[in-house]
Steps between C-alpha positions, in 0.01 A plus 500: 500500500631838551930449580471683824297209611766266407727674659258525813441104518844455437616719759227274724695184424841625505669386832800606776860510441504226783266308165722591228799405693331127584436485131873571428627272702249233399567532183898467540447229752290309192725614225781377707374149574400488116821615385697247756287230312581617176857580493625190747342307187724727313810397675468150519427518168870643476685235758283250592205354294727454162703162702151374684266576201711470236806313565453279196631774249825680479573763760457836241151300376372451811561841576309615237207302570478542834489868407248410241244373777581828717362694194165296493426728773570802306308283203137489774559874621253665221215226530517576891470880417227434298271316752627729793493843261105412436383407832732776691366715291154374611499349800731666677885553567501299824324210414782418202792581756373205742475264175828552365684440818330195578589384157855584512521322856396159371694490217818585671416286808432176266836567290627434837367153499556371125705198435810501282596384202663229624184382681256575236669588170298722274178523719756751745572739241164512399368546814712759537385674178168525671562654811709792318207527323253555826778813615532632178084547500547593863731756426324654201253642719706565849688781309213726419253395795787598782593847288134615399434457930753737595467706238132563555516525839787775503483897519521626158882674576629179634371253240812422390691421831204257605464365156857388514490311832367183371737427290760572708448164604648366159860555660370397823348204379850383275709575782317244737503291234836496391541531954352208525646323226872612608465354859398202379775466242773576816368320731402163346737271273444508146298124468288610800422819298348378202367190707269694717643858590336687247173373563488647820525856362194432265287343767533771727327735285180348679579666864527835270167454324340467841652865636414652149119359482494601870644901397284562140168348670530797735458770204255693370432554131604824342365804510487554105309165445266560796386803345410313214302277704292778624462637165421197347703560186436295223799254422614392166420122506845388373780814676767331205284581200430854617835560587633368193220746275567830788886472540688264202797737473578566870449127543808459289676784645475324869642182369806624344527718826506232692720292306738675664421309808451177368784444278759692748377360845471096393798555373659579825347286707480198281738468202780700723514208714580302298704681296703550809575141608518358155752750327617709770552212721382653846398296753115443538525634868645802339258584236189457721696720793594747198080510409410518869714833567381629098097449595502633861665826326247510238219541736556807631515605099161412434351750800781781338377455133137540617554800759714674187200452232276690762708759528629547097270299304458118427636561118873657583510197736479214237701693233772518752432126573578448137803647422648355815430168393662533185785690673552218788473221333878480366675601862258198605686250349833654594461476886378157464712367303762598810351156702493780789195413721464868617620679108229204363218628726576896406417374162233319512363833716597712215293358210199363714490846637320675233243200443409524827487874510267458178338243686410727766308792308315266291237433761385857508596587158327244358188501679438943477543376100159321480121509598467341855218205379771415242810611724601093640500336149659834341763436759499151505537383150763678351723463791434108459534492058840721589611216708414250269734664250771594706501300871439162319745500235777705684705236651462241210585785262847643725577128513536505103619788453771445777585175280493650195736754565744277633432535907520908424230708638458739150181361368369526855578837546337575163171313642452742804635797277248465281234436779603833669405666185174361470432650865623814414329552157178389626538697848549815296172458286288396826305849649593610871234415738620595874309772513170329388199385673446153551119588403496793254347407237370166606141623673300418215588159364242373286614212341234281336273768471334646114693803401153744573539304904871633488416854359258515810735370772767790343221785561431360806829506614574821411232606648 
């Protein structure tokens, strides 16, 4: 097929602004109410679940393990790219986003209603174990489904501004989370808080999943995979194995990019928490007001970042990302270690600022990188392995290198130093794409096809 009649059918399926607007704010809506599920696990991973779930152990152990079950959900991410990478990639964008969110609303509903430790002893923790494991899997596909809609749907010019309103609902989300979590902490007494406060944030996640089924059942799919549809393009039968033989070095590239995010972000809105309480001695009110004012700044940094990579490129934007990171990371620990709730929150701004900036581009930066029938596991996987690597062992490994050190923050700061590197080495070595078609290059996809089948679809195509 000729690529002026690609274009054509796309332009046939594209949609309104008054579309690609719904889709945005679908998309954050979801990413918010995944990312509220996510990181109020995240928190009361930090102040609650360690004297509930753990209360057995001594208070630095059951810190650790508590953070040891919030990286199980890190541990499920890739297996939940996998299965939503292969069957967005075939089935459809939309279809994924409605599974993933139903998903992520059970689990966190039913953590909600788990016994204790003291009711059930070793069955609680386990229990536990499992339903990080359902968001994790959840969450491996949310990412990409949510970014590859907007992306696909938006004007070529603005790909990056649209791309980047999904996950402007990871601030969003932690912000309600850590919301919710502070007015609970101030308004009920300790014993009533671990008795049965905290299960009321987790439980109400099911109202949520009701308004966000309600929202993403009202979309259309994209433009980009429609036009497949009406091509009928030939799909690879497993997206992972093609993407792996097609793209194995820009693969790698993407997750050390977005180590950047992983490592740097959890970081902040995890291990910081407790770092906080536990050797700055703040006051949990404090440290949740001081992440509430940080993450409602940091959304409006997420539609900046991806506005700015329209305009200059999405490359310039993550090498500046990077050498921020390594650059904040020491006047991070210097306004917190002030116990100031409002010098705290201008640093935990300051080095979550260029994850989520980073955060922001990757949406259209890494889907104009790949071949749309392998774009949602190209997206999804390495963003879920770099996670793996760098979400799930962040806390556990600041904890030890906090204790190692003596309570001082220098092997930290060497952790995201080293991590900003990473971003900007591998940013520098990844090729510009702004300016790039979503579909050059993509009309005549012939996988599974005998090489003298391919040489045929190339004439034809040129044609």
């Amino acid at each position: 097929m000729r690529s002026g009649t690609f274009k054509r059918n796309t332009a046939r399926a594209g949609h309104s602004h008054r579309t690609i607007r719904r889709v945005a704010v679908a998309g954050a809506f979801g990413s918010t109410l995944e990312y509220y599920d996510f990181f109020l696990y995240g928190s009361a991973s930090a102040l609650i679940f360690p004297k509930i779930f753990f209360p057995a152990f001594d208070p630095l152990v059951g810190t650790i393990l508590s953070f040891a079950t919030f990286s199980v959900g890190f541990i499920s991410r890739p297996l939940g790219a996998v299965i939503c990478g292969h069957y967005g990639d075939r089935l459809g964008r939309k279809t994924m986003l409605t599974i993933t969110l139903l998903v992520m609303g059970f689990a966190t509903t039913a953590i909600g209603l788990l016994p204790t430790y003291d009711s059930v002893g070793i069955l609680a923790p386990l229990l536990l174990v499992f339903l990080r494991f359902l968001q994790g899997l959840s969450f491996g596909g949310e990412i990409a489904g949510s970014a590859l809609m907007s992306v696909e749907h938006a004007p070529p010019e603005r790909r990056g501004f649209w791309g980047a309103m999904p996950f402007a609902g990871s601030p969003l989300g932690q912000a309600i989370a850590s919301g919710t979590l502070l007015t609970m902490v101030l308004s009920l007494p300790p014993q009533e808080m671990l008795s049965w406060g905290w299960r009321v944030a987790f439980s109400s996640s099911l109202v949520l999943v009701v308004i966000g089924l309600y929202v993403r059942l009202r979309l259309v799919e994209t433009p980009v995979f429609e036009a497949m549809r009406q091509q009928r393009t030939e799909l690879p039968r497993v997206p992972l194995l093609e993407a792996v033989r097609r793209e194995p070095a820009q693969l790698l590239r993407n997750i050390g990019i977005h180590l950047g995010v992983t490592v740097t972000y959890y970081l902040m809105t995890v291990w910081s928490l407790s770092y906080m309480t536990t050797t700055v001695r703040m006051s949990e009110g404090a440290v949740l007001t001081a992440a509430v004012i940080a993450n409602a700044a940091l959304v409006g940094t997420s539609v900046l970042a991806g506005a700015a990579s329209d305009r200059f490129g999405r490359r310039p934007v993550a090498i500046v990302c990077g050498i921020w990171t390594i650059a904040a990371v020491y006047p991070f620990f210097g306004l917190v270690q002030t116990g100031g709730l409002m010098l705290a929150a201008l640093g935990i701004f300051l080095l979550a600022a260029p994850s989520m900036a980073l955060y922001a581009i990757e949406p259209a930066w890494f889907s104009e990188l790949f071949r749309p029938s392998i774009r949602f596991t190209c997206f999804a996987v390495p963003i879920a392995v770099s996670t793996v690597i760098g979400g799930s062992t962040g806390p556990i490994l600041a904890t030890e290198l906090l204790a190692a050190f003596d309570g001082r923050p220098w092997g930290v700061c060497l952790l995201v130093a080293a991590v900003g590197a990473i971003v900007t080495g591998c940013a520098y070595f990844t090729r510009e794409t702004f300016r790039d078609s979503l579909l050059d290059n993509h009309q005549a996809e012939t996988f599974g096809r005998p090489p003298a089948a391919q040489q045929e679809a190339r004439g034809a195509a040129g044609a």
